[in-house]
Wavefront OBJ file of the C-alpha trace (Angstrom):
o trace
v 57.975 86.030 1.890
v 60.081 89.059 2.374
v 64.118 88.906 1.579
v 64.123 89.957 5.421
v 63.020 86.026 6.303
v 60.145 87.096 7.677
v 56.830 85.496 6.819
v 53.997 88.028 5.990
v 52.049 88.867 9.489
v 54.662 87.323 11.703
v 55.076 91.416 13.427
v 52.144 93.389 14.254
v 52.093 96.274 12.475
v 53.197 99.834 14.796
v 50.740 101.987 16.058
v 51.586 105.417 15.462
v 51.172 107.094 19.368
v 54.240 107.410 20.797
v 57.894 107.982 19.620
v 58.215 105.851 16.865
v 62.079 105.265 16.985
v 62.245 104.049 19.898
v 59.541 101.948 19.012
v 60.760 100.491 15.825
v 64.003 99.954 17.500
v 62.484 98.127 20.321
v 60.459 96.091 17.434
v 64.078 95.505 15.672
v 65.944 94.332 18.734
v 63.473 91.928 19.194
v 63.394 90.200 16.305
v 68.029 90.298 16.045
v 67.612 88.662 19.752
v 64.857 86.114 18.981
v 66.601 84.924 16.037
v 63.728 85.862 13.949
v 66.102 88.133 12.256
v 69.395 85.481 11.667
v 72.663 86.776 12.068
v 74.748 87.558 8.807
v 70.615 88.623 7.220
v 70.598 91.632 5.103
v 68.194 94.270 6.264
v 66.581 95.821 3.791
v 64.792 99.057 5.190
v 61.904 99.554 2.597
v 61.013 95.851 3.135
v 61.365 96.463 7.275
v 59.632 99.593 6.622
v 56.363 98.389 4.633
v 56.167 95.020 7.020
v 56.537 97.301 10.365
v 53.692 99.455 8.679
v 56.094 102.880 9.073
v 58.027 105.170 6.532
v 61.891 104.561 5.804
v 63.281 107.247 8.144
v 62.290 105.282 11.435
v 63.923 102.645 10.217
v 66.973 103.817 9.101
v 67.223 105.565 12.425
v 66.742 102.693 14.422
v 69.435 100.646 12.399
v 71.720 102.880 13.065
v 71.420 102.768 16.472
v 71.275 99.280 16.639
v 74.915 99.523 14.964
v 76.263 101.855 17.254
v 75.413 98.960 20.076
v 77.132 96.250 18.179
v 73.356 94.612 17.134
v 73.726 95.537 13.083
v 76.484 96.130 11.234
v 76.427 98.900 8.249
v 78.732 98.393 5.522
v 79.544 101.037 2.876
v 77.682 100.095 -0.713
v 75.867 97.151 0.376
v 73.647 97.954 3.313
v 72.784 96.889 6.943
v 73.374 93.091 7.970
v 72.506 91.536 12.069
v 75.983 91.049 13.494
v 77.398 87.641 13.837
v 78.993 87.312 17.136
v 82.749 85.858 16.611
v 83.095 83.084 19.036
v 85.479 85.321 21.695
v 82.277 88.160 22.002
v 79.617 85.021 22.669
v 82.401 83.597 25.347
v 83.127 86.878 27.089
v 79.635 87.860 27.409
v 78.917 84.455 29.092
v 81.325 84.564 30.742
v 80.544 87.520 32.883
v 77.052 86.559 32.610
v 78.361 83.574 35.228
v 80.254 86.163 37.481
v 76.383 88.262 37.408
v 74.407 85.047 38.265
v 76.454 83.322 40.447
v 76.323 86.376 42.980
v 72.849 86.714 42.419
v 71.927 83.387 43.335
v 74.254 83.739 46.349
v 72.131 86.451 47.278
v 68.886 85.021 46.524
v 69.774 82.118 48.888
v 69.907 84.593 51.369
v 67.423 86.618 50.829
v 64.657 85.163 49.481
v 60.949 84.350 50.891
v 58.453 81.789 50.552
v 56.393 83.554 48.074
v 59.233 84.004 45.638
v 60.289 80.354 46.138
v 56.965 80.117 44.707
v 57.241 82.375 41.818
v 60.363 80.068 41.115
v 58.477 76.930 41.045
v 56.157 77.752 39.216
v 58.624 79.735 36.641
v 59.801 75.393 36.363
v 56.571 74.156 36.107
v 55.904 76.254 32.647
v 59.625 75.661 31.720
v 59.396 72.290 31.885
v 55.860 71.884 29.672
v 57.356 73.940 27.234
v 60.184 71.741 26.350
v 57.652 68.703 26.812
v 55.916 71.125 23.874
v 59.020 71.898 22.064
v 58.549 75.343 22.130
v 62.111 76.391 21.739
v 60.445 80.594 22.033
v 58.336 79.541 25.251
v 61.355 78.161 26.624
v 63.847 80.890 26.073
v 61.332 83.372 27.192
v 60.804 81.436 30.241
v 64.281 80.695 30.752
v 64.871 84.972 31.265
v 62.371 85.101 33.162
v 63.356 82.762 35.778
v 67.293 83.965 35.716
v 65.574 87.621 35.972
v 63.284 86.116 38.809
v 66.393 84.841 40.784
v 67.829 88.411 40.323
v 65.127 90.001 41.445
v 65.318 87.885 45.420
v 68.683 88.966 45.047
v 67.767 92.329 46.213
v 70.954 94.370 44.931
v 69.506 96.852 42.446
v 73.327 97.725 40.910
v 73.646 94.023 40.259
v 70.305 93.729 39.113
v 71.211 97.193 36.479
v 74.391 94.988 35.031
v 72.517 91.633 34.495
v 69.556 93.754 32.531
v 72.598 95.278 30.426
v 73.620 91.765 29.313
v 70.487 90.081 29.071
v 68.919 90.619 25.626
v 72.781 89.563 24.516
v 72.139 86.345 26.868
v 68.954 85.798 25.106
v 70.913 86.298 21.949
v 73.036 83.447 22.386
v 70.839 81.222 24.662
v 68.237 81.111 21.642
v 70.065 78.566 19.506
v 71.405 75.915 22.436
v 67.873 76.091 24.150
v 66.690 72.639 22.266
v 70.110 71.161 22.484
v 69.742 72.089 26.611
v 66.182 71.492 26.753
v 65.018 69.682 30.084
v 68.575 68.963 31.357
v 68.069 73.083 31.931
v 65.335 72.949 33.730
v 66.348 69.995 35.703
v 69.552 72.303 37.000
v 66.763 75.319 37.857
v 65.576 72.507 40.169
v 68.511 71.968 41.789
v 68.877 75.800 42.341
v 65.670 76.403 43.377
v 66.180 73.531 46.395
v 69.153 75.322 47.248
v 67.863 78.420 47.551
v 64.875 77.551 49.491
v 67.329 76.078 51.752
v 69.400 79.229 52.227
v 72.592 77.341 50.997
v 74.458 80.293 49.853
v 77.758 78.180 48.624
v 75.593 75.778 47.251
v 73.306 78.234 44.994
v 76.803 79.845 44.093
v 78.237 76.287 43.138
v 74.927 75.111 41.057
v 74.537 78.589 39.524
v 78.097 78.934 38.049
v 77.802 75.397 36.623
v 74.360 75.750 35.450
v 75.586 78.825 32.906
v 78.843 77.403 32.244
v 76.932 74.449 30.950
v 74.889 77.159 28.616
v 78.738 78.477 27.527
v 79.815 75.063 26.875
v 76.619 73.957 24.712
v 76.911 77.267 22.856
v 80.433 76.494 21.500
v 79.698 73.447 20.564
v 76.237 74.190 18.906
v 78.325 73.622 15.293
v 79.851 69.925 16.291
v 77.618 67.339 15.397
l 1 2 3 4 5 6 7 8 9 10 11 12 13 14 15 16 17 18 19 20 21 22 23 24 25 26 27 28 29 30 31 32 33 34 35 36 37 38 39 40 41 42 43 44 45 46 47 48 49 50 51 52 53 54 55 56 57 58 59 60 61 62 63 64 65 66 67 68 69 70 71 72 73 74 75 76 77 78 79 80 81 82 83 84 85 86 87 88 89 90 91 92 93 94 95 96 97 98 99 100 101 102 103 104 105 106 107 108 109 110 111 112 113 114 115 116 117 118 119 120 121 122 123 124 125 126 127 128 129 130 131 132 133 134 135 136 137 138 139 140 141 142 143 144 145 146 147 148 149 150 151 152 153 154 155 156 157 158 159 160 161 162 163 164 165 166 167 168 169 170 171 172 173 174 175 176 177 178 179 180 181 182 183 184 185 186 187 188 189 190 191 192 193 194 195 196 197 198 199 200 201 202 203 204 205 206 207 208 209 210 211 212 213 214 215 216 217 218 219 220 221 222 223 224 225
């Protein structure tokens, strides 16, 4: 096993086509917002390097990228390390993450058709087998997907532009609550989804801002027994 964490085979190896950067970068940010990559982990670019399957430079480009958007930190004489939020970045972020989706649900409840109450349900459906599975990755995938979904019947592209800013950051912190919320989550996408299919605009807005307060809440408390 590599001092990264990662077991041997767990990324696919790069294929050259294409500019590499962006694609080791995209590779990177990945792994820092699926928790593969733990925050406070050293990052050792010749090990990222050989188990990416590209030279150094790539590497060291992408990491310092990922710095200069708050994702790594680089400190002089000992190397790159994943951030670790403080406990004021995770509540700010959520916090306008619950300004983001409460409109959007609003909107959604206005806007949206039969065929993407559909896409909703069955966004719960999978949602719901995956925590029956305990697949805490299925789940967290699914989870953005269905938030994304609701954006999308929202229908207000500048709104939609801010919520993809935050997202990967959402994912970032949604990650390690996402057993701890497990079906209770799904149970609220339920309630939203019945609320939007009725067109209850205050009521999607109500459900909405609970439902990721809730996510806030769990994630401060992930350390309290």
């Amino acid at each position: 096993m590599l001092s990264t964490g990662l077991p041997q085979g767990a990324v696919p190896r790069l294929e050259r086509p294409g500019p590499l950067r962006d694609r080791v970068y995209e590779a990177l940010l990945e792994l820092i917002t699926t928790r593969a990559l733990q925050p406070g982990q050293h990052l050792v670019e010749s090990e990222l390097a050989g188990h990416l399957g590209v030279s150094r430079q790539p590497v060291r480009e992408a990491l310092q990228r990922l710095n200069t958007e708050g994702w790594v930190d680089l400190r002089p004489a000992q190397g790159a390390f994943v951030h670790e939020p403080t406990e004021q970045e995770a509540d700010q972020l959520l916090t306008v993450r619950t300004l983001l989706e409460a409109e959007a649900a609003r909107l959604a409840a206005a806007n949206a058709t039969g065929a993407g109450i559909e896409a909703l349900e069955e966004l719960l459906a999978q949602g719901l087998q995956a925590v029956a599975d305990d697949d805490v990755d299925a789940a967290v995938a699914l989870n953005a997907r269905f938030h994304a979904k609701i954006m999308e019947l929202a229908g207000n592209a500048v709104l939609a532009e801010l919520a993809a800013q935050v997202d990967r950051r959402v994912r970032w912190y949604y990650t390690p609550v996402a057993r701890r919320r497990g079906q209770q989550s799904w149970i609220e996408h339920r309630d939203l989804i019945t609320a939007i299919a009725d067109g209850n605009e205050q009521e999607a807005t109500r459900l909405m801002r609970e439902h990721t307060e809730h996510t806030r809440n769990s994630y401060h408390a992930r350390t309290r027994p």
